[in-house]
LOMAR-625427 format. One record per residue: residue in three letters; x, y, z of N, C-alpha, C, CB in turn; residue number from 1. Coordinates in Angstrom, 2 decimals, decimal comma, padded with zeros to 5 digits. Glycine has a CB too. Example, Ala and Ser with C-alpha at 12.3 -4.5 7.8 and 13.67 -1.06 7.14 Angstrom:
ATOM:resn:n.x:n.y:n.z:ca.x:ca.y:ca.z:c.x:c.y:c.z:cb.x:cb.y:cb.z:resi
ATOM:ala:013,19:-005,69:007,80:012,30:-004,50:007,80:013,20:-003,30:007,80:011,31:-004,47:009,05:1
ATOM:ser:012,85:-002,25:007,08:013,67:-001,06:007,14:012,90:000,03:007,87:014,08:-000,60:005,72:2
***
This chain:
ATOM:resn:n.x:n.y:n.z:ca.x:ca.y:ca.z:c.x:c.y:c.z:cb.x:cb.y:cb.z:resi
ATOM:unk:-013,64:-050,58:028,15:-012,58:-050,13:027,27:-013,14:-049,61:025,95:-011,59:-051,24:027,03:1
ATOM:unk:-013,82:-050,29:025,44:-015,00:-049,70:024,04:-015,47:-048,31:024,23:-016,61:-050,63:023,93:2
ATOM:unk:-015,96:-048,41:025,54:-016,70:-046,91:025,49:-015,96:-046,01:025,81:-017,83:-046,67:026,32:3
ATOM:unk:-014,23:-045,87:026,20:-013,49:-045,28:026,11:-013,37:-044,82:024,78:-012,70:-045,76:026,61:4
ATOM:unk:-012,30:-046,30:024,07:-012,29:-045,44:022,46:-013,14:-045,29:021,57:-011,52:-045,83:021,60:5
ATOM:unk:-014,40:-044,99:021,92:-015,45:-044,43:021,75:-015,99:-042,99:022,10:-016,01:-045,15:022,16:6
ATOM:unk:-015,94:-042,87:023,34:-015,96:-041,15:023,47:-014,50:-040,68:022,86:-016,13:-040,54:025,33:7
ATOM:unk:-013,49:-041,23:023,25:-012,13:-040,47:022,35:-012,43:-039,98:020,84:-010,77:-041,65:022,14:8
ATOM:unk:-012,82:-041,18:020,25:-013,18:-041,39:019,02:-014,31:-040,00:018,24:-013,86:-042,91:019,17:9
ATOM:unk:-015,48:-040,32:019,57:-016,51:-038,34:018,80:-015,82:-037,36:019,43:-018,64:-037,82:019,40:10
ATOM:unk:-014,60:-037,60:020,29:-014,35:-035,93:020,83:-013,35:-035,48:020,08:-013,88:-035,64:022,47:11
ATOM:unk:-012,55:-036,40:019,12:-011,80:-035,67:018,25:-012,47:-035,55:016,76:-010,44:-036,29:018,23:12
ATOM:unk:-013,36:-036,16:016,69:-014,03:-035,83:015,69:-014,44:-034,31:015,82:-015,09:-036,75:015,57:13
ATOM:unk:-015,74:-034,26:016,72:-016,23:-032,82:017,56:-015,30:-031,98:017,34:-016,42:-032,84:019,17:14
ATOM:unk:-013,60:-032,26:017,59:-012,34:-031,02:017,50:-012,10:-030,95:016,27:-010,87:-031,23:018,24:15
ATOM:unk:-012,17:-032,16:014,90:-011,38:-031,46:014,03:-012,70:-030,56:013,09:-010,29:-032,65:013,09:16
ATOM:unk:-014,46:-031,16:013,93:-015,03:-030,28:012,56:-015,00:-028,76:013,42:-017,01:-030,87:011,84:17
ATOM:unk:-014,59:-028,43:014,62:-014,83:-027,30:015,37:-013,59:-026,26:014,93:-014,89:-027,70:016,98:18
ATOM:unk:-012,56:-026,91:013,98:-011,59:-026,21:013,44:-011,91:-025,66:012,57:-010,68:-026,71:013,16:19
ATOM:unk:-011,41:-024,09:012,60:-011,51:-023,08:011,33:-010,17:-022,60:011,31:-012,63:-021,79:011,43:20
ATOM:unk:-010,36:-022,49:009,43:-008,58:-021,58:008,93:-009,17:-020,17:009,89:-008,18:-020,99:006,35:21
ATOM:unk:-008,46:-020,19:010,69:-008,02:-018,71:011,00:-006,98:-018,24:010,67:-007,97:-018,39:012,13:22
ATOM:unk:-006,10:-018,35:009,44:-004,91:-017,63:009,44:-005,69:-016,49:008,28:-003,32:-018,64:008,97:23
ATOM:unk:-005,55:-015,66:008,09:-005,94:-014,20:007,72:-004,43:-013,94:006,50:-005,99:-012,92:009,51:24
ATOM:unk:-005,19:-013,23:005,42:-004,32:-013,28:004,46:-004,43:-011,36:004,00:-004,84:-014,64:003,20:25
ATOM:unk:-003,57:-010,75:003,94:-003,82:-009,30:003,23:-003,51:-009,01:001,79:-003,02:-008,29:003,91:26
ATOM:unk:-005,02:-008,76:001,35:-005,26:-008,28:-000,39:-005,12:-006,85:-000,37:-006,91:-008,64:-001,16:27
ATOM:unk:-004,68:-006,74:-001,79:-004,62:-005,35:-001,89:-005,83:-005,30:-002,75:-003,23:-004,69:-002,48:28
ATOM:unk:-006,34:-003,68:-003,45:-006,89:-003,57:-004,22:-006,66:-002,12:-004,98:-007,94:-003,94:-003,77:29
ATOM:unk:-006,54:-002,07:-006,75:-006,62:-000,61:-006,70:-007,93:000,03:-007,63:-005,15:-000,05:-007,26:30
ATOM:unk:-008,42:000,79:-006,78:-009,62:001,64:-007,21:-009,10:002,77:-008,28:-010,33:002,39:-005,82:31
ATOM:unk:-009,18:003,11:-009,32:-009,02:003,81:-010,54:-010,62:004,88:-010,87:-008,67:002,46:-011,81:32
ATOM:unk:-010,30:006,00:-010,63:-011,59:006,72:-010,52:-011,35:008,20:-011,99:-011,74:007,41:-008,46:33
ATOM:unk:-011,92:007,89:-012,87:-012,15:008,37:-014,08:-012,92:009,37:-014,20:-012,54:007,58:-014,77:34
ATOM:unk:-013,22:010,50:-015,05:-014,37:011,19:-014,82:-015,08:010,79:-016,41:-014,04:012,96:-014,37:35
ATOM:unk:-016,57:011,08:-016,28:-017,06:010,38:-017,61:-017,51:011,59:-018,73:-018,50:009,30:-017,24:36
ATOM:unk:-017,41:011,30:-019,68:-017,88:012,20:-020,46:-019,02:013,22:-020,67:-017,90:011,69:-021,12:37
ATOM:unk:-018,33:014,42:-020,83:-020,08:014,93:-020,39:-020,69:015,22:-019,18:-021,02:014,01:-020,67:38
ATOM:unk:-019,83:014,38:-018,20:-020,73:014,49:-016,92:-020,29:014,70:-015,70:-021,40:013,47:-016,70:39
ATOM:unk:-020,67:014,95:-014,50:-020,02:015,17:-013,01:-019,40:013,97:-012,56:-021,09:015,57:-011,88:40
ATOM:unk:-020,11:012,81:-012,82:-020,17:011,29:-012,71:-018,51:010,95:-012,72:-021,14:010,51:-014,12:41
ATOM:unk:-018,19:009,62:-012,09:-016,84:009,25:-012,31:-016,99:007,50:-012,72:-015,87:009,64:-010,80:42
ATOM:unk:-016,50:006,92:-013,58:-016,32:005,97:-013,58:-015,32:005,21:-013,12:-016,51:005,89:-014,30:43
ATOM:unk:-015,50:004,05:-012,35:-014,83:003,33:-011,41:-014,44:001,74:-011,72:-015,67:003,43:-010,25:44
ATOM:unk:-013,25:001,63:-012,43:-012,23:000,80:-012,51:-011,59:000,24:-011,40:-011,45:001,31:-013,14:45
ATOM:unk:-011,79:-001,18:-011,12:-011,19:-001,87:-010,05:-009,95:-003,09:-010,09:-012,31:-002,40:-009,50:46
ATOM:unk:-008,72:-002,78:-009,76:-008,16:-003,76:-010,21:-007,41:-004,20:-009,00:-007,45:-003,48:-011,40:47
ATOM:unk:-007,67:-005,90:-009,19:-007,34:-006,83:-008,10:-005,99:-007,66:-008,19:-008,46:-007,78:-008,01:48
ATOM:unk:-005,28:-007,38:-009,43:-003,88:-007,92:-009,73:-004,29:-008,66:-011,14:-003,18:-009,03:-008,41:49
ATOM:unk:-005,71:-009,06:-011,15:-005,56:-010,27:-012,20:-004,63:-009,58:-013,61:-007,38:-010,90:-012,75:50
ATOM:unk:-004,83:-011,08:-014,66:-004,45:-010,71:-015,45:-005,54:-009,76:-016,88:-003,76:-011,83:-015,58:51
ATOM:unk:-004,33:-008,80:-017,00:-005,34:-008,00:-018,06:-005,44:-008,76:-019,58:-004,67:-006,30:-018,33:52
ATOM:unk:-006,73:-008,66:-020,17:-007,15:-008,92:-021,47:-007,92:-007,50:-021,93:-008,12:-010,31:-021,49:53
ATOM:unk:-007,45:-007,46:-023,44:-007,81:-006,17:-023,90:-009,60:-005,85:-023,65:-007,32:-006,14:-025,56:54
ATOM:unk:-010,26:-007,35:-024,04:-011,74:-007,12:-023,86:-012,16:-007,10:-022,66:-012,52:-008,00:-024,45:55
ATOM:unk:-011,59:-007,31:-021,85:-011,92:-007,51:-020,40:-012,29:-006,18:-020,15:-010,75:-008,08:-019,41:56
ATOM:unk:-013,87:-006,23:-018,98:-014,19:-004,80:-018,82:-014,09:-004,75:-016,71:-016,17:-004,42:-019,77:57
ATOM:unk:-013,64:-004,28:-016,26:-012,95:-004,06:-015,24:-014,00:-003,06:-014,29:-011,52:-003,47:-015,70:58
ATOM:unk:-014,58:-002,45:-015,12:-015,79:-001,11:-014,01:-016,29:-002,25:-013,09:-017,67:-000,07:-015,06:59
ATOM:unk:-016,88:-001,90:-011,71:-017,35:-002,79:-011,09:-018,95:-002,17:-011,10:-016,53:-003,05:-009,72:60
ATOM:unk:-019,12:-003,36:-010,91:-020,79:-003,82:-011,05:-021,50:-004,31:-010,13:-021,07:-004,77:-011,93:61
ATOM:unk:-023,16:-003,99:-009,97:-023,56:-004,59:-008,86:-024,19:-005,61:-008,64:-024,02:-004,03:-008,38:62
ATOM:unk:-024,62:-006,49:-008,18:-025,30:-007,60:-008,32:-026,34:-008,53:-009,51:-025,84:-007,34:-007,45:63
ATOM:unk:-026,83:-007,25:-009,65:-027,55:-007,41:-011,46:-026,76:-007,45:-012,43:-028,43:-006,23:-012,06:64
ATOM:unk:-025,25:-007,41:-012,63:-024,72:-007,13:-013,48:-024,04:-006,20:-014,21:-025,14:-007,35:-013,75:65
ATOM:unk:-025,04:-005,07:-014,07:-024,60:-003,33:-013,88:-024,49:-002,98:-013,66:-024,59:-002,49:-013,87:66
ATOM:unk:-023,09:-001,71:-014,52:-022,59:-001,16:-014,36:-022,32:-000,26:-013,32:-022,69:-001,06:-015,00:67
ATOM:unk:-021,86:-000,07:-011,80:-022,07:000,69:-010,40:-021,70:002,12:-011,09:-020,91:000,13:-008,88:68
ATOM:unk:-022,53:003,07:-010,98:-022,54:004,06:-011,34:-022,10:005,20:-010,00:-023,79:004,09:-012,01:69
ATOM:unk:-021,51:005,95:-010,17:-020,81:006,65:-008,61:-021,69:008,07:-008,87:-018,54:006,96:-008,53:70
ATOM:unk:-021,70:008,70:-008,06:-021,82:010,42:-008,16:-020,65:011,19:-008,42:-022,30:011,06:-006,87:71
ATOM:unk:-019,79:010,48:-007,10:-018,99:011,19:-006,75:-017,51:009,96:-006,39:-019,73:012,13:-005,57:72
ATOM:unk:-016,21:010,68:-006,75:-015,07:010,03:-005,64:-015,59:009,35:-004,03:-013,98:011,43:-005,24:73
ATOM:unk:-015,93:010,65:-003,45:-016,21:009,80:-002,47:-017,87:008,66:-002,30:-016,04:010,86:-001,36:74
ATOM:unk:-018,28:008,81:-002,63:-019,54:008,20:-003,07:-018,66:006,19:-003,03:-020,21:009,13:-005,14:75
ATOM:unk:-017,58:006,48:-004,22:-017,32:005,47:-004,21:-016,32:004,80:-003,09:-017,06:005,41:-005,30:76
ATOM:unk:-015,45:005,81:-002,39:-014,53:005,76:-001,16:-015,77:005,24:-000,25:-013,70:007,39:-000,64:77
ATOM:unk:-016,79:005,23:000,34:-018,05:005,30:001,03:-018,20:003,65:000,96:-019,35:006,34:000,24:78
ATOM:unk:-018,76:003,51:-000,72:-019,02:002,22:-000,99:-018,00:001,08:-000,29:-019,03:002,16:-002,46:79
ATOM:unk:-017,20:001,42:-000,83:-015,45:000,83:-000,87:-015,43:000,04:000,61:-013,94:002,44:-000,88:80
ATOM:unk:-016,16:001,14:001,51:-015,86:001,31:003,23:-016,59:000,36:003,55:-016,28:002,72:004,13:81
ATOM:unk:-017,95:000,08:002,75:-019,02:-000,48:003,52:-018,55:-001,59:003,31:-020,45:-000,29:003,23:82
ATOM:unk:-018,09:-002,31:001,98:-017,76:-003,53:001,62:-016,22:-004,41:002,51:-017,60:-003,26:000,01:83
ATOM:unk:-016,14:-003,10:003,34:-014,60:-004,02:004,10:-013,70:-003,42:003,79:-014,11:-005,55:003,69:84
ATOM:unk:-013,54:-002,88:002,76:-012,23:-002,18:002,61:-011,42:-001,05:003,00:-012,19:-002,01:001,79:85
ATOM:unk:-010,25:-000,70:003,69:-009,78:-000,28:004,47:-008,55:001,04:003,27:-009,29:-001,63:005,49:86
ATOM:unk:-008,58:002,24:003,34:-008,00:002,89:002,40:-006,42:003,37:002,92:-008,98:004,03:002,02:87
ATOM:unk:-006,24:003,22:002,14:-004,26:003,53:002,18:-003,78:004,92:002,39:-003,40:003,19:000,58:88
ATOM:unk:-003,80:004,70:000,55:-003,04:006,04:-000,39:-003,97:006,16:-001,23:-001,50:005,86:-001,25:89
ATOM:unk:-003,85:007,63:-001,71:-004,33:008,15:-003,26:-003,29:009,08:-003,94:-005,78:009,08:-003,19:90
ATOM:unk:-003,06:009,11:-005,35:-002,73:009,89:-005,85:-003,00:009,90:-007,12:-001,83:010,02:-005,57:91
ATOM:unk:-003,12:011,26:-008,18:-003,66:011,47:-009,19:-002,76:011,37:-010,24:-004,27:012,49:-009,12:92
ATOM:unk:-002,77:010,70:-011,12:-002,25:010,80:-012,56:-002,54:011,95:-013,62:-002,71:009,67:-013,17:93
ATOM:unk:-002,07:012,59:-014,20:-002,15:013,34:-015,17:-002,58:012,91:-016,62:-001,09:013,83:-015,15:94
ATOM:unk:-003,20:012,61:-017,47:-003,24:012,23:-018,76:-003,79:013,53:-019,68:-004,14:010,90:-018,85:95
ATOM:unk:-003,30:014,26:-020,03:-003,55:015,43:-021,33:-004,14:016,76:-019,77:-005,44:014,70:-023,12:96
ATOM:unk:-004,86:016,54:-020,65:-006,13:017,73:-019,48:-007,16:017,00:-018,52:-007,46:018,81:-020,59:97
ATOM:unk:-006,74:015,56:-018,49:-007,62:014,69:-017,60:-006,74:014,52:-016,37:-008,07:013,19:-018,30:98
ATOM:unk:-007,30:014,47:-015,40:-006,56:013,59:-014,31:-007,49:012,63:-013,12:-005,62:014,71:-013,45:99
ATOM:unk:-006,62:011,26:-013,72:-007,24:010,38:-013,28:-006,64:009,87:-011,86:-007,32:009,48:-014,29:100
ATOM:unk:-007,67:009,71:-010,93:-007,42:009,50:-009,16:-007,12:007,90:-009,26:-009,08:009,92:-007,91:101
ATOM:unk:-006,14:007,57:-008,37:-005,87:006,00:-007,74:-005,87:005,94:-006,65:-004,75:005,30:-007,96:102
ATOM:unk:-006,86:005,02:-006,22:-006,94:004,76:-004,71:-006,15:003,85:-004,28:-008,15:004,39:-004,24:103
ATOM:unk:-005,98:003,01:-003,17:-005,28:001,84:-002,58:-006,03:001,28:-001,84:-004,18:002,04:-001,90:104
ATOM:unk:-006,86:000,19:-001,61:-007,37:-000,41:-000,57:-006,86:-001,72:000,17:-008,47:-000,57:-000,95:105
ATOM:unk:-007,27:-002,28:001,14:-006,63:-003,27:001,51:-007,81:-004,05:002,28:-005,36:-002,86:002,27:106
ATOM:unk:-007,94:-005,32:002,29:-009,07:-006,13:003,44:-008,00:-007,25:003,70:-010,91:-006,87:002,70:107
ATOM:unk:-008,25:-007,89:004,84:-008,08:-008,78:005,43:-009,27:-010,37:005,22:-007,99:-008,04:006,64:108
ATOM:unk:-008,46:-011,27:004,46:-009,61:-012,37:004,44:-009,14:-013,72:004,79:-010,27:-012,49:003,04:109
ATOM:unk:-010,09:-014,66:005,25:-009,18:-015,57:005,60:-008,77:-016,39:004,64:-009,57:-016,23:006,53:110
ATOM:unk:-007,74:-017,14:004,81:-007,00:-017,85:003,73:-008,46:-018,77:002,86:-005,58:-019,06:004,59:111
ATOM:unk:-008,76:-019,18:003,26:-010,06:-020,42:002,45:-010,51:-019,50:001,96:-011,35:-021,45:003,28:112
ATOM:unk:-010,79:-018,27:001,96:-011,71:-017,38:001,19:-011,13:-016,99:-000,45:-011,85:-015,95:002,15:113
ATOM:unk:-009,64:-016,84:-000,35:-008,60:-016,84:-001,53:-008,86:-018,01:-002,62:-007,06:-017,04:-000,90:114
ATOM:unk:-009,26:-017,65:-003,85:-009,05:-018,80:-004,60:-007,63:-018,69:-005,29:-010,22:-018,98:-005,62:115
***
């Protein structure tokens, strides 16, 4: 009888560490693509919903810290792709004689991944 509730005992153990959140959660994201002064270059503003602070600097960056510098729109649509992200919509804003592009992205992550 022991060595019954004993194997019972590691095989639900075995089941609950063999459990993963699989429930899948959908983020949005919006890519904001600028052109920079002076140059062909676009600067790339990423916003994930948080909350805005005036000092807060929003360009995305790469692992070192700095600043991801694009060539091009798509350069950064490219990037965007490799990292998981899946594209929507775009459309352009007008500001004076500038017009600034908004992208839409979307990934799929699983819930534990969400803080």
């Amino acid at each position: 009888m022991k060595k019954i509730i004993i194997i019972l005992f590691v095989l639900g153990s075995l089941n609950s560490l063999a459990q993963t959140d699989s429930v899948k959660v959908e983020q949005f994201c919006q890519v904001i693509a600028s052109p920079r002064l002076l140059s062909n270059k676009v600067t790339i503003d990423i916003d994930f919903g948080d909350e805005k602070k005036f000092w807060n600097d929003t360009r995305l960056r790469d692992w070192e810290g700095k600043v991801k510098k694009f060539n091009t729109i798509i350069d950064a649509m490219n990037f965007m792709g490799r990292e998981g992200w899946s594209f929507i919509n775009a459309y352009p804003v007008r500001n004076g004689d500038t017009e600034i592009f908004h992208f839409a992205f979307r990934k799929l992550f699983f819930k534990s991944e969400i803080q």
